[in-house]
C-alpha positions in Angstrom: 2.0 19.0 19.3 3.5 17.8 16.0 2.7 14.1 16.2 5.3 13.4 13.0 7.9 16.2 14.0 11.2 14.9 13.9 10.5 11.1 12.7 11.9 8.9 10.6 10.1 7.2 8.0 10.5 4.8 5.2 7.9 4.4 2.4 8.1 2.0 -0.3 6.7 3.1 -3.4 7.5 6.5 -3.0 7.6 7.4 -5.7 4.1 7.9 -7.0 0.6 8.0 -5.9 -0.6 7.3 -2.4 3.1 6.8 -1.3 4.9 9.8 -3.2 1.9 12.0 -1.3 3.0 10.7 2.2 6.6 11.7 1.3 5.4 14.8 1.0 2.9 15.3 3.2 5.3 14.0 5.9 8.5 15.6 5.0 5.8 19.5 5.3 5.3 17.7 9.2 9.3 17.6 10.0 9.6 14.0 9.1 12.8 12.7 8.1 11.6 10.9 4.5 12.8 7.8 2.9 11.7 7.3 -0.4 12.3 4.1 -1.7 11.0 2.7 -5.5 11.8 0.3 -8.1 11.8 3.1 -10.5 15.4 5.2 -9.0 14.1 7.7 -11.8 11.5 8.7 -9.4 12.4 8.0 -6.3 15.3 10.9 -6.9 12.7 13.2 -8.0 10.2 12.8 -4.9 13.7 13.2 -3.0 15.2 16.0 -4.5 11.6 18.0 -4.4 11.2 17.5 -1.0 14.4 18.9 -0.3 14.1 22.0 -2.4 11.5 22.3 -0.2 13.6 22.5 2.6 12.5 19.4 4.1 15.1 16.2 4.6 15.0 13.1 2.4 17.1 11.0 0.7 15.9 7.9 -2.1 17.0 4.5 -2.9 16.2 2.3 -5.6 14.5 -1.0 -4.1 12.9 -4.0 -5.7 10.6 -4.7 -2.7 10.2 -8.2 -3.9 13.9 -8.5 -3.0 14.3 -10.2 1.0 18.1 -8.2 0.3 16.7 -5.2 -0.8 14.6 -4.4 1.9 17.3 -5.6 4.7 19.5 -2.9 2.9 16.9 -0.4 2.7 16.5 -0.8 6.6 20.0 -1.5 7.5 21.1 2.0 5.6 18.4 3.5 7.1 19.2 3.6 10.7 22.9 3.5 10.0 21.4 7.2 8.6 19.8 8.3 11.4 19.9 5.5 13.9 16.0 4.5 14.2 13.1 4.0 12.4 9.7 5.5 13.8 7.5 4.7 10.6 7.5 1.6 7.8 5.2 2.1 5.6 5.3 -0.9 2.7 3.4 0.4 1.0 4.0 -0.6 -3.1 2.4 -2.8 -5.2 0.5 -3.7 -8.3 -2.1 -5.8 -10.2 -2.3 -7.7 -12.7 -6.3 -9.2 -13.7 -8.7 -10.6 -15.9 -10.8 -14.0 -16.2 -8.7 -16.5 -13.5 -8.4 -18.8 -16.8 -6.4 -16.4 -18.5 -3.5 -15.9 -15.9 -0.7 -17.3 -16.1 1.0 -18.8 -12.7 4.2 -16.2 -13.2 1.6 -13.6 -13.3 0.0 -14.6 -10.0 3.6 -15.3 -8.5 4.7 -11.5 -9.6 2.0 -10.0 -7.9 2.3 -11.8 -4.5 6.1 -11.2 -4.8 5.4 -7.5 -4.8 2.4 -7.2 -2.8 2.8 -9.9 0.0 6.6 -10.8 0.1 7.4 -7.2 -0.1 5.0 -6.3 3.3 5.9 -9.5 4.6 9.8 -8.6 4.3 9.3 -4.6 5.5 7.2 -5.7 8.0 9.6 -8.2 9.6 12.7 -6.5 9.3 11.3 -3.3 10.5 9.2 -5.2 13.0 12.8 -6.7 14.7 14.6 -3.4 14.5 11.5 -1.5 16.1 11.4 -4.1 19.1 15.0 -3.6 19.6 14.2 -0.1 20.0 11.3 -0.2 22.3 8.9 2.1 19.6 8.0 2.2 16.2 4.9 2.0 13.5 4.7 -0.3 10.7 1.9 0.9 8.3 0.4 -1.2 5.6 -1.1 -0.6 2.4 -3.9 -3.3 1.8 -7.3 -2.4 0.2 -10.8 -2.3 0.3 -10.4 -5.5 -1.7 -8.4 -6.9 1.3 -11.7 -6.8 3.1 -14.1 -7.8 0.5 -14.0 -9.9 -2.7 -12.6 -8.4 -6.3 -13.3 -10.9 -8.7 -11.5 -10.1 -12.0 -9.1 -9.0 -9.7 -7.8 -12.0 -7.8 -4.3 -12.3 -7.6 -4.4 -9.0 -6.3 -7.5 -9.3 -3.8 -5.6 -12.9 -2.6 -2.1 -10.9 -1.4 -4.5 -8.0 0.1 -6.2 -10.4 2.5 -2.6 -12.1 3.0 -1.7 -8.2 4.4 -4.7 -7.8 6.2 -4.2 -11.0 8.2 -0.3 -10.8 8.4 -1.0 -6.9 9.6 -3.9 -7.7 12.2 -1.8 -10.9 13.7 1.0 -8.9 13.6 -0.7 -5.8 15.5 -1.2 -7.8 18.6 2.1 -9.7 18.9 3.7 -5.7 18.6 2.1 -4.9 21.8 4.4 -5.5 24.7 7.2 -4.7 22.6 6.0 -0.9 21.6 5.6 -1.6 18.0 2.5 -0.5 16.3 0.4 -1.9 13.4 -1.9 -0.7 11.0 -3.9 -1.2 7.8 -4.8 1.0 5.3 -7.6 -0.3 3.3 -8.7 2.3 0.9 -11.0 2.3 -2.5 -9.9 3.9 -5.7 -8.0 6.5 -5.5 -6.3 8.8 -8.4 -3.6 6.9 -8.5 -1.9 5.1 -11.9 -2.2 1.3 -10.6 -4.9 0.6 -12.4 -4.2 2.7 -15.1 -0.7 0.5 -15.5 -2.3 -2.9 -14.8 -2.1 -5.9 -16.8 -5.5 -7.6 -17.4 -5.7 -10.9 -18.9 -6.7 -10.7 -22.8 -8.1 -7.1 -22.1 -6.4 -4.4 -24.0 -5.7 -1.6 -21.1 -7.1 1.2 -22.8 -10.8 -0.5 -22.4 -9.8 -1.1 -18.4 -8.8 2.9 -18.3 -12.1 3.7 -20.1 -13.7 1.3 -17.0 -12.8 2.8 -14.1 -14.9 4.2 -11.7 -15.2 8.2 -11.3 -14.8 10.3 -8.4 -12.0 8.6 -7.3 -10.4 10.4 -4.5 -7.8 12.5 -4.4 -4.1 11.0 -3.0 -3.7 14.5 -0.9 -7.4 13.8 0.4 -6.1 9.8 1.3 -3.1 10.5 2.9 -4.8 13.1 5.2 -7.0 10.5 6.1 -3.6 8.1 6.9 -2.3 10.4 9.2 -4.9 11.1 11.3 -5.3 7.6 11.1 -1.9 7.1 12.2 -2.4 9.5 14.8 -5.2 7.7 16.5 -3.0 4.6 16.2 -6.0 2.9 14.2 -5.6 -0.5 13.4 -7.8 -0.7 10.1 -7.9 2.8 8.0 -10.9 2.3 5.6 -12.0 4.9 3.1 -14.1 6.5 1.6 -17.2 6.2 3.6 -18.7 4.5 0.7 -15.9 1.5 1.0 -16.4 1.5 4.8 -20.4 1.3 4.4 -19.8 -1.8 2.0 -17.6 -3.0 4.3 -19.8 -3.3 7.1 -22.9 -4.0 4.8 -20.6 -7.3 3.5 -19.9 -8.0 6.8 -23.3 -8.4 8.1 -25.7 -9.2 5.5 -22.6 -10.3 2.7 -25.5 -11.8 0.1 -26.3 -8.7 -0.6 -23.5 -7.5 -2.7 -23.7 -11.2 -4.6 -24.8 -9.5 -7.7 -22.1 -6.6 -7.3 -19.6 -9.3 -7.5 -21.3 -11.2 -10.3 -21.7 -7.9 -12.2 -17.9 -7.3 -11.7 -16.4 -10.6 -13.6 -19.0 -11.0 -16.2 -17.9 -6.9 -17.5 -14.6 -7.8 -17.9 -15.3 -10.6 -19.6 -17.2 -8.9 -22.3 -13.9 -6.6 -22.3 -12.2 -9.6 -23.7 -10.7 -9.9 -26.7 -11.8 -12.5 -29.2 
């Protein structure tokens, strides 16, 4: 059986990476696909190449920091096709660099994006979805919402804002028929670090810094929907991040030098 045959789903940041592959992937299972990004530009082209395809989609332009953005998004949604089966909030950004360097708008733009914007798909979605007796909210986190990311911490603080939000959230779901998980992956070939802003750090030297192997997004969002599936309520990968995981979780000392390692490289990234 076709566990995504005939659904309806909403993903946020849909229009590239991790989220433009689920739009795919999901609108090849039957799945009704809602692709939602701050960039309309691409959005449209996710949509219109899924239905070329033959499969069913249509895009809006969102601002997922935007509390009216989302309740439109939703709203138009099941006026569209009169339920939601999946949320998946799933954009986001990062900005980094020495702590010292950031500026407070720069920490208040990422949590915007990567905790108001889960915080207001979640809700939303989570109200129309107990109305309706079913549903599955899905939400994109991070290895680094799991584990510290120093150099990174705007962006680690709002993924262990998701993962709490997600795992409280995931039990108070229960008796209504809503379901909740986490997807907390490591790199992936995606452009988020590729676009992000580091503190004093020219981007170039961040690109020329980042990790190989990364895995592919059609190789993730496999993973995701088995996930999914199985009605997981964290989805970790690669089994490297998951091994970390549990090595931080029960011996956490161990990695002290990994994390020491991390901040004092980009610091001799800096400029000046």
């Amino acid at each position: 059986m076709n566990h995504f045959m005939n659904k309806v789903a909403i993903i946020t940041g849909g229009g590239a990476g991790i989220g433009r592959e689920l739009c795919f992937q999901l609108s090849k299972l039957g799945t009704s696909v809602v692709v939602a990004d701050i960039r309309e530009d691409h959005a449209k082209m996710t949509a219109d190449q899924i239905m070329n395809s033959g499969g069913t989609a249509n895009y809006m332009r969102v601002d997922v920091a935007s509390e009216t953005d989302i309740q439109q998004l939703i709203d138009d949604t099941v006026l569209r096709y009169g339920r939601i089966d999946y949320m998946f909030n799933n954009a986001g950004i990062a900005i980094g660099g020495d702590v010292r360097d950031l500026t407070l708008a720069q920490w208040k733009k990422v949590m915007d994006i990567n905790l108001n914007g889960v915080l207001y798909g979640s809700t939303i979605a989570y109200r129309v979805m107990a109305k309706q007796g079913f549903g599955h909210i899905i939400n994109t986190a991070s290895a680094t919402g799991l584990m510290p990311q120093p150099g990174n911490t705007p962006y680690c603080a709002s993924k262990h804002a998701v993962v709490g939000l997600s795992q409280s959230l995931r039990y108070e779901g229960v008796d209504v028929g809503v379901k909740v998980s986490i997807i907390c992956p490591g790199h992936v070939q995606t452009d988020i670090y590729k676009n992000m802003t580091v503190a004093n750090v020219p981007n170039e030297k961040i690109v020329e810094s980042l990790p190989v192997g990364a895995m592919n997004p059609s190789e993730a969002v496999d993973i995701i929907l088995k996930g999914i599936i199985k009605n997981k309520a964290i989805i970790i990968f690669p089994a490297s991040v998951r091994w970390a995981w549990r090595i931080y979780r029960l011996f956490p000392r161990l990695l002290d030098q990994a994390w020491l390692q991390k901040i004092r490289s980009i610091r001799k990234l800096k400029n000046g």
